[in-house]
N, C-alpha and C positions, 0 to 999 in steps of 0.2 A: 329063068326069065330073061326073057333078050332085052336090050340098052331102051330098042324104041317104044316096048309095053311097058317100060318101069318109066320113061320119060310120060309116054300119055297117063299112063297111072297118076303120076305126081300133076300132071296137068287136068286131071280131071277133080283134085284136090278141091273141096271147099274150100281152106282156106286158101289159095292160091287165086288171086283176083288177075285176068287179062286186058288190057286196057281193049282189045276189038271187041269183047264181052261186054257191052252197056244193058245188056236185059238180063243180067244176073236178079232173082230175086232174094233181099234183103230182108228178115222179118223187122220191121220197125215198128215202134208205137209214133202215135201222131203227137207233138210237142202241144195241142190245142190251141195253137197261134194258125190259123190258116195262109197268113203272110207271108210267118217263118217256114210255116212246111212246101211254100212255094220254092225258096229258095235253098231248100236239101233235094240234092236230087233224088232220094228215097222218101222223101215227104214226111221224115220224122225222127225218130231217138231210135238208134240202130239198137237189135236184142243182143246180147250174147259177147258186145261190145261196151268198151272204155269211151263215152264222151267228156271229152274235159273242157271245163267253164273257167277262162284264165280273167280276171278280175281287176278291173282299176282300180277297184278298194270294196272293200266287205259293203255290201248292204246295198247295192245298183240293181235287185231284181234277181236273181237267180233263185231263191226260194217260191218268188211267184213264177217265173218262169218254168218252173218243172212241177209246181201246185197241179198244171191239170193233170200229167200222167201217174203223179204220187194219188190223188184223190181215188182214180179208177183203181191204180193198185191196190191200193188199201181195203178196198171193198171186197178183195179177192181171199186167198188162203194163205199166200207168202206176206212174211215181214216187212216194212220199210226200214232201215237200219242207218242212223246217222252216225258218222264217225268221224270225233270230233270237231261239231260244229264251233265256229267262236264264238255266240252266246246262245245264253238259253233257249230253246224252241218257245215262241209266244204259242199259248197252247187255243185261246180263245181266236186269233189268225189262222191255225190251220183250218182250226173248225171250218171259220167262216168258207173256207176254198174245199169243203169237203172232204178234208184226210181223215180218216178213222183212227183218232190217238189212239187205239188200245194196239192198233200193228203198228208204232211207233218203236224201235229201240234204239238209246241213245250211249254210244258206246265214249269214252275219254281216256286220255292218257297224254303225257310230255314228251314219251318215244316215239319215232319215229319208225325203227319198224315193231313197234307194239300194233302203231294204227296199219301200216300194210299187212301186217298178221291178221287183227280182224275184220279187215277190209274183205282177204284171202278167204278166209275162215266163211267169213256172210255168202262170200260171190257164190262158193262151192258147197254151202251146203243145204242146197234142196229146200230150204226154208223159206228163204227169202226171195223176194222179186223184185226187190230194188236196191242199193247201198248208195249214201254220197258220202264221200270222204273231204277233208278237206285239209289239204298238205300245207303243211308253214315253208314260208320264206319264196324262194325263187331259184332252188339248187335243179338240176338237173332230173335228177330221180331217174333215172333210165332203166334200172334194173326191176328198181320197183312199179313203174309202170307195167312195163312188160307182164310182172308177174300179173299184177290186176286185170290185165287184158287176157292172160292164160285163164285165171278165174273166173271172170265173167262168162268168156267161149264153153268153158267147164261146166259154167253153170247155169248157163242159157240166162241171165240175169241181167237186169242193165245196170252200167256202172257209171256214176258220175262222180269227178275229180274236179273237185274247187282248187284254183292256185292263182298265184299273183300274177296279173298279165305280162309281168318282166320274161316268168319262162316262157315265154310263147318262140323268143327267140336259139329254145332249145327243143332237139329231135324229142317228139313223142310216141310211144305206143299206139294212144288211143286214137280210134279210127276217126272218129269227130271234134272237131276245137273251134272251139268259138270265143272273141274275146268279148267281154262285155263293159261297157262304159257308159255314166250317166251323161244327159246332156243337159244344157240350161234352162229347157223347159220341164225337166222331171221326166223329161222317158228316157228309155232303156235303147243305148245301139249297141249292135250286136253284129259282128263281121267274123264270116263262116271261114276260119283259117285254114280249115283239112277237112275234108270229106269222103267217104267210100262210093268210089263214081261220078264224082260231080269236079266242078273245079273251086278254088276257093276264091275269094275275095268279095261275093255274095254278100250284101249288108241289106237289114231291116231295121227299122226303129219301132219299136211297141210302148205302149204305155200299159205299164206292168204295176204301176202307183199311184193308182188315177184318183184313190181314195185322199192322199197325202199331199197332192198336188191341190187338191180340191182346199183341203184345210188349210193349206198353208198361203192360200189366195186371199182368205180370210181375214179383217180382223181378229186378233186375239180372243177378242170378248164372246166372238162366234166360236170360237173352239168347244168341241165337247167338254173338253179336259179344262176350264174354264168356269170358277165358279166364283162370282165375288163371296167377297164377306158382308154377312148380315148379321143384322142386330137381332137377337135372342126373339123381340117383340114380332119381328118377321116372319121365327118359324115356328112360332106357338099361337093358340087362338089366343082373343082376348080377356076370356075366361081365366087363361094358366096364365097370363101374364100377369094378371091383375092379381093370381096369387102369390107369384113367387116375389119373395121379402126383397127391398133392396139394399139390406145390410147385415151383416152377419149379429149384429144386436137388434134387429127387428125378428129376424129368425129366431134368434134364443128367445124372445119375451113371446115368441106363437109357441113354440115346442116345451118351452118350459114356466107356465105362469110361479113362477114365483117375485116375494115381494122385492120392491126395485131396490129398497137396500140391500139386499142380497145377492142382486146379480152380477156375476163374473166380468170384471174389467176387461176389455176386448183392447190387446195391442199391435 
């Protein structure tokens, strides 16, 4: 084989991206933010690829965020598989966003590469059609991104990587980063740090918590979760209330007629 057939060889490479190339087609799923999918220039969650969601702090939207394309999956045949989320999945909120708990699997460990093992493990085996992982701290990970992005390519899969928005200031694998931050009125911004095709610096802002923003607008007393204290006479008719005794020696002389010199001193 001569130098210039193994040069276009390698150049006809799917994985090898040309920047004159801007009509490469990408399989992507659509993020179900029409906003956000304005400002990917593929219009959505790349397949086969590592997107990583770098984080102000736990809990700014990222579970609603990826709520719509986890719902559509889950209706499908492959697994959702979380691996090591930092708390419990509220299981009554997926519902609500249409995720199918029973393709739910919820993988833990304190290792480090335990979670890129069955991060690995998910991406490549045919099973699954989605994993999020979410890696502690703000180290680098280099080696182990890479491999997560071997894996997901492997395994046609999409991959999402939860991390502290500190490493955004370190090289990543994954083809998409986005960091995400709340802002003072309850929504979610979101500024597109790397993308396949596009450029980055692309900002959207969503309201991703529009339920919690609503409640917390609220007087307390309005809260669901909000119940005063009532007097017993409140949540009985006036039938039970009028029977039940108001002392524990009114009670003994109904339950037990015996005579009153006999009855049990009460202290």
């Amino acid at each position: 084989m001569s130098k210039k057939a193994s040069i276009n060889q390698l150049l006809s490479h799917p994985a090898l991206w040309q920047a004159k190339d801007s009509s490469v087609q990408r399989h992507v799923h659509s993020t179900g933010y029409p906003s956000l999918d304005l400002q990917l220039f593929d219009g959505g969650w790349p397949q086969g690829a590592v997107s990583e969601l770098l984080l102000a702090n736990t809990g700014v939207g990222e579970l609603r965020l990826l709520s719509p394309i986890l719902a559509e999956l889950t209706q499908q045949s492959g697994y959702v598989v979380l691996v090591n989320p930092p708390f419990i999945p509220y299981a009554p909120a997926l519902l609500r966003t249409g995720i199918a708990l029973n393709k739910l699997l919820v993988v833990r460990s304190n290792d480090v590469s335990s979670l890129v093992w069955a991060t690995y493990q998910s991406l490549t085996s045919r099973s699954c059609s989605a994993v999020l992982t979410w890696l502690p701290g703000h180290a680098p990970y280099k080696s182990e991104l890479r491999k997560l992005a071997l894996g997901a390519r492997e395994g046609q899969c999409w991959s999402f990587v939860m991390r502290h928005q500190r490493a955004q200031q370190h090289p990543s694998a994954a083809k998409l980063r986005m960091a995400l931050s709340a802002t003072d009125n309850g929504q979610t911004h979101i500024q597109v740090l790397k993308q396949p095709g596009g450029w980055q610096g692309r900002e959207v802002t969503l309201q991703l918590l529009s339920e919690q923003r609503h409640w917390t607008r609220l007087p307390v007393n309005h809260w669901p979760t909000y119940q005063p204290l009532k007097k017993h006479e409140d949540l009985l008719s006036p039938e039970l209330t009028h029977a039940i005794p108001r002392s524990v020696d009114k009670w003994l002389k109904q339950v037990t007629p015996i005579p009153h010199a006999q009855q049990p001193s009460i202290h």
